[in-house]
C-alpha positions as CSV (number, residue, x, y, z in Angstrom):
1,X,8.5,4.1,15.9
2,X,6.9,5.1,12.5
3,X,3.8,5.0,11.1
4,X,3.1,4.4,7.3
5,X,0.0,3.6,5.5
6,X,-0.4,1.8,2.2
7,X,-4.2,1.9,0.8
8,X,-4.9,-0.3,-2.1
9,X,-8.4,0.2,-3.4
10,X,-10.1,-0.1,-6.9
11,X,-11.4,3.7,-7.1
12,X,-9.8,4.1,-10.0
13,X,-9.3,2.5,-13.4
14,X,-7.8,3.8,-16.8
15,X,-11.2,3.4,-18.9
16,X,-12.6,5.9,-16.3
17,X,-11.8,9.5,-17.8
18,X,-12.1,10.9,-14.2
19,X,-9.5,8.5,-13.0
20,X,-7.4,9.5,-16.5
21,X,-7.8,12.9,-15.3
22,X,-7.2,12.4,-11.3
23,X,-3.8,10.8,-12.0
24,X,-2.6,13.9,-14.4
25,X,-3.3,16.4,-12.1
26,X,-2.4,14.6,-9.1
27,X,1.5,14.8,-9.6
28,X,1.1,18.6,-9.8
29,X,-1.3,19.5,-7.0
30,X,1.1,17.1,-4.8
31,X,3.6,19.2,-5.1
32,X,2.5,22.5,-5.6
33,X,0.0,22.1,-2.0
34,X,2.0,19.4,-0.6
35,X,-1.0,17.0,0.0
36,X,-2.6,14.1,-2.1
37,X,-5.8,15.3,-4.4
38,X,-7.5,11.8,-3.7
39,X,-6.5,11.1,0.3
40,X,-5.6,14.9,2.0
41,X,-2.5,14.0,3.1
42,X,0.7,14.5,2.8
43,X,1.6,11.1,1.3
44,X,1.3,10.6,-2.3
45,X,-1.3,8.4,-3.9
46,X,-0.2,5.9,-6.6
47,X,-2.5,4.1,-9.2
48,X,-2.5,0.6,-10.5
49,X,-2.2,-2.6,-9.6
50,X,0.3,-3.0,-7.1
51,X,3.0,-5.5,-7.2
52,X,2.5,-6.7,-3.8
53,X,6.1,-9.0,-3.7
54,X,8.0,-5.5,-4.0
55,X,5.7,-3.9,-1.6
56,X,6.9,-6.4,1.2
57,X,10.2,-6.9,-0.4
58,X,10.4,-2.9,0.1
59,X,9.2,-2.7,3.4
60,X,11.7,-5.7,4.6
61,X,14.4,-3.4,3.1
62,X,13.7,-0.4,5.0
63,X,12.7,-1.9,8.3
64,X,15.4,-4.7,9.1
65,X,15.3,-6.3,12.5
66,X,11.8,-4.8,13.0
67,X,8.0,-6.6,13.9
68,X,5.7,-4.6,11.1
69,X,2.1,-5.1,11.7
70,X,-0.3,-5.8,7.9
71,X,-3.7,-5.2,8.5
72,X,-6.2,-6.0,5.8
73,X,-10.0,-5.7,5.7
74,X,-10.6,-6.8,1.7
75,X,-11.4,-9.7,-0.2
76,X,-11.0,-12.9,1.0
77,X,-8.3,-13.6,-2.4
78,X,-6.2,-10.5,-1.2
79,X,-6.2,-11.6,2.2
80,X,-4.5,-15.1,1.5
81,X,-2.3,-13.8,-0.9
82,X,-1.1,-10.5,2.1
83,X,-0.7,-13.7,4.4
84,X,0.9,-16.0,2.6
85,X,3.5,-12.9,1.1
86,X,4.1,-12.0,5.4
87,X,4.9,-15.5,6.3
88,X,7.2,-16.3,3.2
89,X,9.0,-13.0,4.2
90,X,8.8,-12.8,8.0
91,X,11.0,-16.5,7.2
92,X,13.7,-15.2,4.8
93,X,14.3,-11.6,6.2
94,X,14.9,-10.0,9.8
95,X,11.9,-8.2,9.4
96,X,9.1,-10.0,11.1
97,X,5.2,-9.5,9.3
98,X,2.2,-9.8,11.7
99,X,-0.4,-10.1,9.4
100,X,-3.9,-8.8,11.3
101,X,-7.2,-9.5,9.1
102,X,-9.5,-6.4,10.1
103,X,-13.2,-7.4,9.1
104,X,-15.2,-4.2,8.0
């Protein structure tokens, strides 16, 4: 069994100089300490809009024949499209998406 974590949050934007500045140094610190700059950890943060079809179409790739479990606790617009992306995938792949809306 693993464990993998991806954050999507809008901390950061290019007009922001500190989140200009953040993402140059981030690369760098990664892998001179071996943890992120924004999270601690040892997984690398990535900025921008994600494409969320290639996240799940990633995740199906790597994880074949396996139940993965999507939790979400954002907008109500991110949580239909998360849903509607599990289903359409949980349907065409092996891998199965149980999509879990977390309510903060």
């Amino acid at each position: 069994m693993s464990l993998n974590f991806t954050i999507i949050a809008p901390a950061f934007t290019k007009k922001d100089t500190r989140s200009v500045f953040i993402a140059m140094i981030q690369p760098l610190y990664h892998s001179k300490k071996g943890s992120d700059i924004v999270s601690g950890t040892g997984v690398k943060s990535h900025f921008g809009k994600p494409n969320l079809q290639n996240m799940y179409k990633r995740v199906s790739l790597r994880h074949t024949n396996t139940r993965v479990g999507m939790f979400n606790c954002g907008p109500p617009a991110l949580m239909k499209k998360l849903r509607q992306l599990a289903l359409e995938f949980s349907q065409k792949t092996t891998t199965k998406f149980d999509f879990h809306q977390e309510y903060i």
